[in-house]
ZADO-1210 file (C-alpha; in nm, 4 decimals, padded with zeros to 6 digits):
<atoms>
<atom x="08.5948" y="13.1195" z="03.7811" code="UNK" pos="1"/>
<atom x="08.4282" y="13.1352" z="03.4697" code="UNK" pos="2"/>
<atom x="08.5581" y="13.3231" z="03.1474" code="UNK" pos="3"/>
<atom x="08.2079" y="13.3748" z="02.9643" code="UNK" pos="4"/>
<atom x="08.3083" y="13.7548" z="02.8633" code="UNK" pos="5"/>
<atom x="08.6097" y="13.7747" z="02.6754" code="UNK" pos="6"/>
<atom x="08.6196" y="14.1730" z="02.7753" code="UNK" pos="7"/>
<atom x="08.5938" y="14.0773" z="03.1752" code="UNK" pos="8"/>
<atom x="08.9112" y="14.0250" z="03.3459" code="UNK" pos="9"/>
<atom x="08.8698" y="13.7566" z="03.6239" code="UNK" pos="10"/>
<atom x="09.0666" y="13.7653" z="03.9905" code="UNK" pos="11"/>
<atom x="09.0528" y="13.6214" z="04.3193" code="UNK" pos="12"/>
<atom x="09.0346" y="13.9143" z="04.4932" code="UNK" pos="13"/>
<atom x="08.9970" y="14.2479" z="04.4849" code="UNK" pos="14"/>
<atom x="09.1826" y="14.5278" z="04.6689" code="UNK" pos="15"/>
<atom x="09.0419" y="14.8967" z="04.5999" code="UNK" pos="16"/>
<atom x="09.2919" y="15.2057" z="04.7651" code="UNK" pos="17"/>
<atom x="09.6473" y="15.1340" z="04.7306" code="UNK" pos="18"/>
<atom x="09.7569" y="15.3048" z="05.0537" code="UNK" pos="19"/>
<atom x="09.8861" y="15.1143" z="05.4051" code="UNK" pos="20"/>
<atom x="09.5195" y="14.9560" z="05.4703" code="UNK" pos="21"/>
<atom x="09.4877" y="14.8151" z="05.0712" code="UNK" pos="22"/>
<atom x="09.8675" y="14.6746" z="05.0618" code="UNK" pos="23"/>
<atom x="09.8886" y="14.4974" z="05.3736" code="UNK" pos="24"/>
<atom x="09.5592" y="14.3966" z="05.2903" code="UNK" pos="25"/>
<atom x="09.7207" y="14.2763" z="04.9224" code="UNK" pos="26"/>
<atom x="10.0395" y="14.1108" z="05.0827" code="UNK" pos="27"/>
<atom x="09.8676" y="13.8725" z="05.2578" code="UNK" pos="28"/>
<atom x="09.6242" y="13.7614" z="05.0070" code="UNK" pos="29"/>
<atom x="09.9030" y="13.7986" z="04.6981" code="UNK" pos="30"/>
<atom x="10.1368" y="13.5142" z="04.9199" code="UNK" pos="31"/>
<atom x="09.8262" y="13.3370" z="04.9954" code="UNK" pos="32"/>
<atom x="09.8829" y="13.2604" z="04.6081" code="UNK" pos="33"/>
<atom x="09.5349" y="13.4374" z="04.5907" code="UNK" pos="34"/>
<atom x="09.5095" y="13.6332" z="04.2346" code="UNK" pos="35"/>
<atom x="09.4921" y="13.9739" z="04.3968" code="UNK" pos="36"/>
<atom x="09.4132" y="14.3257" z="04.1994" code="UNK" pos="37"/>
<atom x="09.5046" y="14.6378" z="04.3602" code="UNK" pos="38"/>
<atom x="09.3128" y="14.9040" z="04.1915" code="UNK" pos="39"/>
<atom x="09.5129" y="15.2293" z="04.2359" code="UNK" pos="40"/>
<atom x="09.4555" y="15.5481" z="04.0665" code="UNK" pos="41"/>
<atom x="09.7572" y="15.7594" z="04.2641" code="UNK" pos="42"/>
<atom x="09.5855" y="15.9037" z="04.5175" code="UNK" pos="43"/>
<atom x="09.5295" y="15.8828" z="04.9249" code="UNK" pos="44"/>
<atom x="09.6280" y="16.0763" z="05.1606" code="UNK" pos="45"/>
<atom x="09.9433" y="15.9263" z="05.2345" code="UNK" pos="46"/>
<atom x="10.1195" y="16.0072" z="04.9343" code="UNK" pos="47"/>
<atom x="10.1052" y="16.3821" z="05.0671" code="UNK" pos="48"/>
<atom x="10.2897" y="16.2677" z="05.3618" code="UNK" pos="49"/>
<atom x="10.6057" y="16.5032" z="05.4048" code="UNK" pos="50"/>
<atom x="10.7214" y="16.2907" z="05.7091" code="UNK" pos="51"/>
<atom x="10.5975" y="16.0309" z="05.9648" code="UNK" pos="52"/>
<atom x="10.7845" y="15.9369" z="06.3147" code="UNK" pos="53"/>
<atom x="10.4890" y="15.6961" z="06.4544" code="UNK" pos="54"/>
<atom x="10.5028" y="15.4152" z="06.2171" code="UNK" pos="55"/>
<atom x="10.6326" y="15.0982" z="06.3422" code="UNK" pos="56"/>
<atom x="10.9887" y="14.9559" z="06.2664" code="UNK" pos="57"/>
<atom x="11.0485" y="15.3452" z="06.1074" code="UNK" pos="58"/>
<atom x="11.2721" y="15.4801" z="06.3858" code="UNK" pos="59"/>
<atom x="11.4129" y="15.7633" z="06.1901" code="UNK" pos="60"/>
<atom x="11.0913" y="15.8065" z="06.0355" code="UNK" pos="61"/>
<atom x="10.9870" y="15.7990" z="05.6452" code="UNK" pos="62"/>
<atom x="10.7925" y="15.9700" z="05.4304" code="UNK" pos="63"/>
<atom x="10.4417" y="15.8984" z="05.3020" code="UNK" pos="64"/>
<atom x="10.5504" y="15.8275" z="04.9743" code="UNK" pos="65"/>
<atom x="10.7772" y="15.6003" z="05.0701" code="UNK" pos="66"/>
<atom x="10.6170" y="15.4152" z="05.2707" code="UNK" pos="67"/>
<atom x="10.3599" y="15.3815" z="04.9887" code="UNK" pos="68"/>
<atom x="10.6339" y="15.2619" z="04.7405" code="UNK" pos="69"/>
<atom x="10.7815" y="15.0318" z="05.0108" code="UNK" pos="70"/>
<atom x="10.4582" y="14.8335" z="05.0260" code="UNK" pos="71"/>
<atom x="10.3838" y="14.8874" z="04.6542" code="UNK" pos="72"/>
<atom x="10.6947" y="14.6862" z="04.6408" code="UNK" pos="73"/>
<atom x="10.6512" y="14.4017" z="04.8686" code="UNK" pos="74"/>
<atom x="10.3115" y="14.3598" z="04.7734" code="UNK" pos="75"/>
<atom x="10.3847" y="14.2661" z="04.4384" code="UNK" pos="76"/>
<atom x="10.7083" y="13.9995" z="04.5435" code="UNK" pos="77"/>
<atom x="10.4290" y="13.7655" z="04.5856" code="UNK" pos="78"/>
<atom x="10.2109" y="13.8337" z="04.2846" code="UNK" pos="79"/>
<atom x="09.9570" y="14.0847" z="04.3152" code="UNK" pos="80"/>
<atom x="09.8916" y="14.3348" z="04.0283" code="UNK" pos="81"/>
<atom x="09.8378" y="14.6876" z="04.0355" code="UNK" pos="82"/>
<atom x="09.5307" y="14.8134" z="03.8103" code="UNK" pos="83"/>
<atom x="09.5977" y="15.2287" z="03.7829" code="UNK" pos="84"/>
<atom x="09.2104" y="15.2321" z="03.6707" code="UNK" pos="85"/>
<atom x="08.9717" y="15.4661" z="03.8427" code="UNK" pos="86"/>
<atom x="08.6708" y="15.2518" z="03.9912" code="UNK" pos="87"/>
<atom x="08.3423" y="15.3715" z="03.9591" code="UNK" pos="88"/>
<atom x="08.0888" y="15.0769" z="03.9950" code="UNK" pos="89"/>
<atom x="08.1136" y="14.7632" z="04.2238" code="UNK" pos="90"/>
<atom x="07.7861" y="14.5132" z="04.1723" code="UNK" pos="91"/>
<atom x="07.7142" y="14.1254" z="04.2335" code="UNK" pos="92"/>
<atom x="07.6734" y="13.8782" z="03.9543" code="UNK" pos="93"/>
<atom x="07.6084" y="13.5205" z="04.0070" code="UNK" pos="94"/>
<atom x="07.6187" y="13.5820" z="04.3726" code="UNK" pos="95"/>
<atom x="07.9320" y="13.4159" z="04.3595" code="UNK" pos="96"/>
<atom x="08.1262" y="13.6726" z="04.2144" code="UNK" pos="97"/>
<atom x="08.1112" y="14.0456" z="04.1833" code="UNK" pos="98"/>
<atom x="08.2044" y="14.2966" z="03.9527" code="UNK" pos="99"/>
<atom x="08.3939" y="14.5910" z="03.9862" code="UNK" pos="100"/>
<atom x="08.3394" y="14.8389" z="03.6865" code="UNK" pos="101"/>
<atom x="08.6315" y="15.0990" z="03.6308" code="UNK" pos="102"/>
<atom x="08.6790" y="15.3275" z="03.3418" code="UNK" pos="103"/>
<atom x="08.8623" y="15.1072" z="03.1278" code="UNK" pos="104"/>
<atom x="08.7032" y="14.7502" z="03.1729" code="UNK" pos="105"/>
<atom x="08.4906" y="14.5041" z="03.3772" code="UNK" pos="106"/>
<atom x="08.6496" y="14.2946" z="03.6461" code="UNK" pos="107"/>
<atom x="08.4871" y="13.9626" z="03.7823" code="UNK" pos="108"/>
<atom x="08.5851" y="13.8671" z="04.1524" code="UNK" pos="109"/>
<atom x="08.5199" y="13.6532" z="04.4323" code="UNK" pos="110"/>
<atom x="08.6435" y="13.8908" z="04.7459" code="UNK" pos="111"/>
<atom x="08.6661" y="14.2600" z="04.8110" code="UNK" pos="112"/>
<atom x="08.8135" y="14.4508" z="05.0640" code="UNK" pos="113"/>
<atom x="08.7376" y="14.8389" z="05.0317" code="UNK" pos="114"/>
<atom x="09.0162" y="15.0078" z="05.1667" code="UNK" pos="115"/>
<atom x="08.9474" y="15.3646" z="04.9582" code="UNK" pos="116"/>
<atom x="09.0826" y="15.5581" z="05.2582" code="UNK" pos="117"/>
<atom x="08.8519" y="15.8499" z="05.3292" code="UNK" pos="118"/>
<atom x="08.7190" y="16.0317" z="05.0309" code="UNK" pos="119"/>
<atom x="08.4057" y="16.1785" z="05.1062" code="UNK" pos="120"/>
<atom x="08.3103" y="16.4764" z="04.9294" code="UNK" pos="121"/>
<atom x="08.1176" y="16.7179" z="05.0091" code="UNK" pos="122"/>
<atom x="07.9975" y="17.0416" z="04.7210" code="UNK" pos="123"/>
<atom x="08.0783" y="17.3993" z="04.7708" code="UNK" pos="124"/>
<atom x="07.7103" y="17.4976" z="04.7995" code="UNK" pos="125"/>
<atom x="07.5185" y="17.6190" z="05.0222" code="UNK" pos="126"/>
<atom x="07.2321" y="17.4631" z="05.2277" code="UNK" pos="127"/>
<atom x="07.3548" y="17.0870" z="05.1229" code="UNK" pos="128"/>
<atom x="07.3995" y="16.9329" z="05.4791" code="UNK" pos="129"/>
<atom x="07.0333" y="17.0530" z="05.5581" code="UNK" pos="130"/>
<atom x="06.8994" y="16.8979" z="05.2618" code="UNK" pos="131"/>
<atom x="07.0640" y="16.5529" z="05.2815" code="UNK" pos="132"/>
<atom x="06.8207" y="16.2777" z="05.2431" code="UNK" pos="133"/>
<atom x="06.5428" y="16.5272" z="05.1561" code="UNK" pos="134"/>
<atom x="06.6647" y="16.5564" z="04.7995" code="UNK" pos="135"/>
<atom x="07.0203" y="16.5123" z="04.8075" code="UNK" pos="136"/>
<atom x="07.1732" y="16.2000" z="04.7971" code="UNK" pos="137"/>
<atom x="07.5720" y="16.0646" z="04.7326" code="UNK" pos="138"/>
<atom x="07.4349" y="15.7333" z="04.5858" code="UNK" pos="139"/>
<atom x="07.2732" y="15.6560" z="04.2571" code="UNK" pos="140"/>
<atom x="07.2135" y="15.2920" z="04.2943" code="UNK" pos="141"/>
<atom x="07.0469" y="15.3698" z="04.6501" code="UNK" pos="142"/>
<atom x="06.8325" y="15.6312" z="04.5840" code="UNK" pos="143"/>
<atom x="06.7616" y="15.6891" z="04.2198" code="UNK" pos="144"/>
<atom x="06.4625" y="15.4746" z="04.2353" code="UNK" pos="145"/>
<atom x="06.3219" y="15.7533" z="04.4704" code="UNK" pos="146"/>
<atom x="06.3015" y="15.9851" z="04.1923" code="UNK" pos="147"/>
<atom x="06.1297" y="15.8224" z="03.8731" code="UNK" pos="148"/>
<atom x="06.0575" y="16.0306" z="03.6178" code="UNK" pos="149"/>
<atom x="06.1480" y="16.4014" z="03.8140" code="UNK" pos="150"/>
<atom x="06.3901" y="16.6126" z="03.7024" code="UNK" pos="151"/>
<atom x="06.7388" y="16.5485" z="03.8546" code="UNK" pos="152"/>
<atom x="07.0737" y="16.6611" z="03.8633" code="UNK" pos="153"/>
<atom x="07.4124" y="16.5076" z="03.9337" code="UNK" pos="154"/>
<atom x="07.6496" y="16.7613" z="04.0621" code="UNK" pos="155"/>
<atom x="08.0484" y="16.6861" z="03.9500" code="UNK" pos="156"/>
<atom x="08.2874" y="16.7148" z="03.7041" code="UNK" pos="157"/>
<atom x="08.4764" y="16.3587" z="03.5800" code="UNK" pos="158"/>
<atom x="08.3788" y="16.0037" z="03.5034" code="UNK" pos="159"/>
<atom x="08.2490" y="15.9029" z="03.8718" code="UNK" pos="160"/>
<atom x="08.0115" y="16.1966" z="03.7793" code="UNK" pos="161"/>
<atom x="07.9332" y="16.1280" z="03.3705" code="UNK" pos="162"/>
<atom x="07.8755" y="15.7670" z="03.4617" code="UNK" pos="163"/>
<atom x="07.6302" y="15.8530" z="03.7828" code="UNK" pos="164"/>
<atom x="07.4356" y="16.1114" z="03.5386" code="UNK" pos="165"/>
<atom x="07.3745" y="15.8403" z="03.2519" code="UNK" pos="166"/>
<atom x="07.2453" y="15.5359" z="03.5137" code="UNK" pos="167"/>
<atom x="06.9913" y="15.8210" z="03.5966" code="UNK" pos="168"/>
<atom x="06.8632" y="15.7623" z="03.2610" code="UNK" pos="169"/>
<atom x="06.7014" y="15.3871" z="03.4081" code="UNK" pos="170"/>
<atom x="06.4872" y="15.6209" z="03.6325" code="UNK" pos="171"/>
<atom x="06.4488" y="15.9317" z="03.4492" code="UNK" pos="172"/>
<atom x="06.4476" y="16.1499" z="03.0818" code="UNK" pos="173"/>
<atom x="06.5166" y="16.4783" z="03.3219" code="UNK" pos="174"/>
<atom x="06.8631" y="16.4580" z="03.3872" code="UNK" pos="175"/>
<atom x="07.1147" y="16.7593" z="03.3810" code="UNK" pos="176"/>
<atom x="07.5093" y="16.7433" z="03.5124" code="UNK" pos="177"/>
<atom x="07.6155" y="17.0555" z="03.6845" code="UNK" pos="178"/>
<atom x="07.9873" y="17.0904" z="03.7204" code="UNK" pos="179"/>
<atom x="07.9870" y="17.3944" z="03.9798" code="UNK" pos="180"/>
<atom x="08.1914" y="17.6210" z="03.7789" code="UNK" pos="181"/>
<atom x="08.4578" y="17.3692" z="03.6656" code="UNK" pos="182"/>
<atom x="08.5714" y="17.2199" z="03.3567" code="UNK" pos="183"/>
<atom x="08.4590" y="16.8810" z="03.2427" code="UNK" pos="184"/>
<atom x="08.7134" y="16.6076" z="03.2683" code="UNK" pos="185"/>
<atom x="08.5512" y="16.2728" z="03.1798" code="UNK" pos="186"/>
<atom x="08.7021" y="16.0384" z="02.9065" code="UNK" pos="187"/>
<atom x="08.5824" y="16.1351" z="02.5939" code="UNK" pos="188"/>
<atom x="08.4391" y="15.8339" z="02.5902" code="UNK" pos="189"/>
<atom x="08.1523" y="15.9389" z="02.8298" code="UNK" pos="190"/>
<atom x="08.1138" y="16.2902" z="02.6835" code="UNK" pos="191"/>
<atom x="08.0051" y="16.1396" z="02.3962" code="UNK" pos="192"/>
<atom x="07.7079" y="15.9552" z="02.5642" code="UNK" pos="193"/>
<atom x="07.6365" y="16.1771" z="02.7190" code="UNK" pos="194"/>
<atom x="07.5568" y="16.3880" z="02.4023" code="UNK" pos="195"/>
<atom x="07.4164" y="16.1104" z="02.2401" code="UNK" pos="196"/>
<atom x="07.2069" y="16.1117" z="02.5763" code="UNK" pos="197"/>
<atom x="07.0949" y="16.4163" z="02.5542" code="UNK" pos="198"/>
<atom x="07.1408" y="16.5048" z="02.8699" code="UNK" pos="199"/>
<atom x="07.2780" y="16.9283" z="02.9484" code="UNK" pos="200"/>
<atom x="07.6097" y="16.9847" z="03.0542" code="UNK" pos="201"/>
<atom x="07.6017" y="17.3334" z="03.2872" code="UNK" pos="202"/>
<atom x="07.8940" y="17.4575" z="03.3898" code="UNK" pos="203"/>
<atom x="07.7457" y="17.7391" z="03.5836" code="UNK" pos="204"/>
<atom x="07.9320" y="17.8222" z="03.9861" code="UNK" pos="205"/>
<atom x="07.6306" y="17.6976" z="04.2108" code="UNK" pos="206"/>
<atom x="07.5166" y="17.9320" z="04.5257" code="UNK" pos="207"/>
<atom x="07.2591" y="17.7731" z="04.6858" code="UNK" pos="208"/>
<atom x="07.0154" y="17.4834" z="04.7544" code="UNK" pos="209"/>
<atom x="06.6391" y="17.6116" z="04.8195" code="UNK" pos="210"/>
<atom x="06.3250" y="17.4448" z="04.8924" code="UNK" pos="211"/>
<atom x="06.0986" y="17.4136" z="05.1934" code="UNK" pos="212"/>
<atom x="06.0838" y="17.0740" z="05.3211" code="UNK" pos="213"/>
<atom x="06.2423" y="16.8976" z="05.0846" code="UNK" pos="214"/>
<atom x="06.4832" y="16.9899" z="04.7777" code="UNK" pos="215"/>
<atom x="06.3253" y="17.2313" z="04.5003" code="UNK" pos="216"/>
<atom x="06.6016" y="17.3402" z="04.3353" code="UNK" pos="217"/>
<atom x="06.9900" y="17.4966" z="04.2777" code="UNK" pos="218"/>
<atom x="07.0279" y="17.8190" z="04.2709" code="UNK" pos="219"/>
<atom x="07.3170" y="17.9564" z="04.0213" code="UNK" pos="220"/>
<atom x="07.5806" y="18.2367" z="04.0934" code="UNK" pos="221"/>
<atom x="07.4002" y="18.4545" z="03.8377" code="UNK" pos="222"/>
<atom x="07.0517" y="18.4057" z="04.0609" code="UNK" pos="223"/>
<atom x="06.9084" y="18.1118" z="03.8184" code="UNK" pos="224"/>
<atom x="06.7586" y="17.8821" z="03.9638" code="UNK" pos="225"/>
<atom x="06.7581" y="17.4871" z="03.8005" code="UNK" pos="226"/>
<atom x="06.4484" y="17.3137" z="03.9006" code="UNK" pos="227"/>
<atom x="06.5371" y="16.9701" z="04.0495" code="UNK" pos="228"/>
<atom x="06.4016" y="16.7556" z="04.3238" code="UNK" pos="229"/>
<atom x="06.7131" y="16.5607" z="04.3565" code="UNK" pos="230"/>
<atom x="07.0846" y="16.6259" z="04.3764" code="UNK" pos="231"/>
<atom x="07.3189" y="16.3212" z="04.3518" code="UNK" pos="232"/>
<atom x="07.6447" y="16.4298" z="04.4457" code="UNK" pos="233"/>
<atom x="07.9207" y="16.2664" z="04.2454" code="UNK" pos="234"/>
<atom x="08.2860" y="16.4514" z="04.2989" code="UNK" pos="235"/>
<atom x="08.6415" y="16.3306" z="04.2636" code="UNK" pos="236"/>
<atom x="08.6129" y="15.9614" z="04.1908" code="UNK" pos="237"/>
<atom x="08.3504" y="15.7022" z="04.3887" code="UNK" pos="238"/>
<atom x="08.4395" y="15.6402" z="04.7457" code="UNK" pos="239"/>
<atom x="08.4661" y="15.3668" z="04.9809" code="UNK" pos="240"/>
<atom x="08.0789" y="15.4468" z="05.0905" code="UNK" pos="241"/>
<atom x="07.9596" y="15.5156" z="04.7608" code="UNK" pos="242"/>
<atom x="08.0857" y="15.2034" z="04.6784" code="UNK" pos="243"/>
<atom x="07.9694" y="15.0282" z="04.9783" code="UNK" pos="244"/>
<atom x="07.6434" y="15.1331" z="04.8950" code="UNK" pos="245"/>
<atom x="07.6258" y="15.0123" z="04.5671" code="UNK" pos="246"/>
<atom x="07.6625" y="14.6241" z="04.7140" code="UNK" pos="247"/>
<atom x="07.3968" y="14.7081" z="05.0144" code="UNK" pos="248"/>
<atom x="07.6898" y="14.7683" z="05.2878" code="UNK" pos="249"/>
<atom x="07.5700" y="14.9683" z="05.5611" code="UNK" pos="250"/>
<atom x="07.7271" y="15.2960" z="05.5984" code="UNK" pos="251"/>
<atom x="07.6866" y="15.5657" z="05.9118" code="UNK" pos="252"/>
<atom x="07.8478" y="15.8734" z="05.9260" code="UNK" pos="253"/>
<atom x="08.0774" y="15.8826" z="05.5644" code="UNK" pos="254"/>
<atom x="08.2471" y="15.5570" z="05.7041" code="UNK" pos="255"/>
<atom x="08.1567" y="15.1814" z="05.6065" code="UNK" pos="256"/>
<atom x="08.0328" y="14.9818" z="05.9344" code="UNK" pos="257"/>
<atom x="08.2258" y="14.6497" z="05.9750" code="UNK" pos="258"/>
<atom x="08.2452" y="14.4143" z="06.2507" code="UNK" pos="259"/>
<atom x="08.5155" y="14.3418" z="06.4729" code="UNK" pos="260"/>
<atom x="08.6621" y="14.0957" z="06.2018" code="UNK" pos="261"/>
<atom x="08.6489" y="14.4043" z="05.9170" code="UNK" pos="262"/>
<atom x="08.3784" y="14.1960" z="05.7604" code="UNK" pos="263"/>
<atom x="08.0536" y="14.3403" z="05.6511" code="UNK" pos="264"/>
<atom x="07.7263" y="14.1818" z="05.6353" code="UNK" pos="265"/>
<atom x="07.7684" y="14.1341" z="05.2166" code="UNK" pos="266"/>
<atom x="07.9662" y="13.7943" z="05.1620" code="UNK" pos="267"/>
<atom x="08.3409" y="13.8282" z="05.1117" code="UNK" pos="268"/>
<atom x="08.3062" y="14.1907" z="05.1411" code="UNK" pos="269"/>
<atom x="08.5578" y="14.3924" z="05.3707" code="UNK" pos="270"/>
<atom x="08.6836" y="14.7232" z="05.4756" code="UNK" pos="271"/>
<atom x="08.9945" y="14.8454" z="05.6421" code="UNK" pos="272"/>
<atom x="09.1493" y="15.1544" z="05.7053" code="UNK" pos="273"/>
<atom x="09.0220" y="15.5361" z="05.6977" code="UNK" pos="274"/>
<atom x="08.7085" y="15.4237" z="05.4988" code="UNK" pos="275"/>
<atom x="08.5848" y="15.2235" z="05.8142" code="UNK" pos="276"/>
<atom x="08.6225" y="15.5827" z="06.0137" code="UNK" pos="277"/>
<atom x="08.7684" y="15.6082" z="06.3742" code="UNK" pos="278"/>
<atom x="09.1514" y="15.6494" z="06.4093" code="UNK" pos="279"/>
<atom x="09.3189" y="15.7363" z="06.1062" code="UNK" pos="280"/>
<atom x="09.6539" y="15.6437" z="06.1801" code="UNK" pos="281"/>
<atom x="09.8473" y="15.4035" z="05.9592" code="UNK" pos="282"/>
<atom x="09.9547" y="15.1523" z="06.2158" code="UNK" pos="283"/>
<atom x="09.5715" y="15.1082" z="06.2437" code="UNK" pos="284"/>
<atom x="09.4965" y="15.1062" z="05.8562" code="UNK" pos="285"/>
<atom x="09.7814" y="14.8702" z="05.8283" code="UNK" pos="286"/>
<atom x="09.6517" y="14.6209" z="06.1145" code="UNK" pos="287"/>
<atom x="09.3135" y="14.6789" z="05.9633" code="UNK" pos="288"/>
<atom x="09.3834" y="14.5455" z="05.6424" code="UNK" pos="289"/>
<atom x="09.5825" y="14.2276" z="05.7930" code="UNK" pos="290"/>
<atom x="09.3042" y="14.1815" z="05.9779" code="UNK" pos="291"/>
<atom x="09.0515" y="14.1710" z="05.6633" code="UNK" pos="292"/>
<atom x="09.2994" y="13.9918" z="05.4576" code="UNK" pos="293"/>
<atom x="09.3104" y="13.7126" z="05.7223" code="UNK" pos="294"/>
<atom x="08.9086" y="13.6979" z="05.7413" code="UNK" pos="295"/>
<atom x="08.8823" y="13.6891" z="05.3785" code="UNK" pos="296"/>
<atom x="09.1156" y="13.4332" z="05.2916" code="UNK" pos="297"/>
<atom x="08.8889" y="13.2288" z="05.5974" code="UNK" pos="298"/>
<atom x="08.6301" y="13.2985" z="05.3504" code="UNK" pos="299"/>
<atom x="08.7503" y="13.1755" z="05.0471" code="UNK" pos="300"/>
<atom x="08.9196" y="12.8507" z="05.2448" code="UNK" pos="301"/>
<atom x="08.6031" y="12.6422" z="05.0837" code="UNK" pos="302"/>
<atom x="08.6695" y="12.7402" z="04.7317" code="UNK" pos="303"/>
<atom x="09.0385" y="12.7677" z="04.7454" code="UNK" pos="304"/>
<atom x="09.3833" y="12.5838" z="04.7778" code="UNK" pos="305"/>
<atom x="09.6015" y="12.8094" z="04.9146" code="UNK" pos="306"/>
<atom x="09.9313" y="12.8471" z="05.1518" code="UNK" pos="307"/>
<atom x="10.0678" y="13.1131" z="05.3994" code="UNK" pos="308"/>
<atom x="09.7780" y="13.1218" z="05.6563" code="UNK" pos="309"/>
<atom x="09.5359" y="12.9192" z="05.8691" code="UNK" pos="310"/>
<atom x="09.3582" y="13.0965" z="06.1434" code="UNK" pos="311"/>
<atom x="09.4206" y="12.9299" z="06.4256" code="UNK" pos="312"/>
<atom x="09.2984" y="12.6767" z="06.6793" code="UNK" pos="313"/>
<atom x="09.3044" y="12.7072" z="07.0251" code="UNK" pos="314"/>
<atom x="09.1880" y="12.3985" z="07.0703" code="UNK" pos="315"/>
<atom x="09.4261" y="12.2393" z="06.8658" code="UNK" pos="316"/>
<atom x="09.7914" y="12.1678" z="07.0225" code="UNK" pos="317"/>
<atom x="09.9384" y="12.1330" z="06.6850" code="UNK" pos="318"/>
<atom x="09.7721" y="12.4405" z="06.5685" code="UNK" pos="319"/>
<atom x="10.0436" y="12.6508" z="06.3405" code="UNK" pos="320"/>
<atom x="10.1354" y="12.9784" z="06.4208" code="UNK" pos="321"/>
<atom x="10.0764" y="13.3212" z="06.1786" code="UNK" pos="322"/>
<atom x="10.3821" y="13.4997" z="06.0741" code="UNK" pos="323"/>
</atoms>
């Protein structure tokens, strides 16, 4: 892979969630002697775990951080790295690589497999699920275009938000960044463009969305109202749809659609686990992310030399066997 940037970190692959879908996902491509990144900022659901008695080969049970350590652990025996960075951006480059953005640095890669867990968030305001996709949006890079040169507003409070709020900027001069009544967290970094921006930081507790038809504007505790005609929701860090979105992968109700192989229809893109929606279970997330790991290192068979795995042939007597 190419080292034009001396500030972009190259990998094999990347792994995005560090919970039971991302590691398994990790300790297969890691033995595969496949440079894997786990990016991992400490959260997922698991980790607030007190106690499990349905995972496999845990008789007596364990707890969810635990189990997390456990395959923290094994996952990086063979090699892979853990990257505590928040990500906030994934987007191709060459088409043979893409880049995932967090708040620290740039990272070039060939393969991704999203396995965020299931993030989605949704703002304490009233009136948002009626105006969804008639003025309110949870994707920048999908929708932005949409609104060129109208005033808009990016509802959130840390760097998924700050960032989301300045690429706004490509489209539009009328940008404000409503933080619903909290405090503003982003790296100081991003404050800073953002006041070199220009753009209003209102920390005012939202009511309510109003408008006819479509999106005309927030309405503030104090009976305000902020003139907008769209609201790009931005809370907590970027999910595994927002994320999906960003590279063109379909999404349908706040999950990421895959096939039956965890693939999606971008090019060494996958998804395991709660992002994909259905059972959340970790036996499942964990099987998921095998399963994507597998597919992806299928993927990369043309462009790699690597050990552990070869799917195999039934056609083939001499076929060997996965372990």
């Amino acid at each position: 892979m190419p080292e034009d940037d001396p500030d972009e970190r190259t990998a094999d692959v990347a792994v995005i969630g560090g919970g039971p879908a991302g590691l398994s996902a990790a300790v297969y491509t890691a033995r595969a002697d496949q440079e894997t990144l786990v990016f991992d900022d400490g959260g997922g659901t698991t980790r607030d775990v007190d106690r499990m008695e349905n995972v496999y080969g845990f008789p007596d049970g364990i707890t969810g951080p635990e189990l997390v350590a456990r395959g923290r652990e094994q996952a990086a025996k063979f090699g892979a790295e853990f990257v505590p960075e928040e990500v906030v951006r994934l987007s191709t480059t060459d088409g043979e690589t893409y880049a995932v953005e967090t708040t620290e640095r740039t990272y070039a890669v060939r393969g991704v497999v999203l396995a965020t867990g299931a993030s989605y968030e949704s703002p304490a305001i009233a009136d948002v699920e009626r105006f969804e996709g008639r003025g309110v949006s949870y994707c920048v890079e999908c929708d932005a275009y949409f609104y060129r040169d109208s005033p808009v507003a990016v509802v959130g409070a840390g760097n998924y938000a700050a960032r989301e709020a300045l690429m706004l900027l490509d489209y539009t001069d009328d940008v404000v960044l409503l933080t619903n009544g909290d405090d503003l967290v982003a790296d100081p970094d991003l404050v800073d463009r953002l006041d070199e921006a220009d753009i209003p930081v209102r920390m005012d507790r939202l009511d309510t969305l109003v408008g006819d038809e479509t999106l005309d504007g927030v309405e503030t505790g104090d009976g305000e109202r902020i003139t907008v005609d769209g609201l790009f929701v931005a809370l907590g860090a970027a999910g595994g749809t927002d994320l999906a979105e960003m590279l063109g992968v379909p999404t349908a109700n706040r999950a990421v659609e895959t096939d039956a192989e965890m693939g999606t229809p971008v090019p060494r893109v996958y998804a395991a686990g709660d992002v994909t929606g259905g059972q959340r279970q970790i036996n499942t997330s964990v099987g998921e992310g095998t399963r994507a790991a597998i597919n992806l290192l299928e993927d990369l068979r043309d462009t790699a030399d690597y050990v552990d795995y070869r799917k195999i042939d039934t056609d083939a007597s001499d076929a060997p066997a996965d372990d």
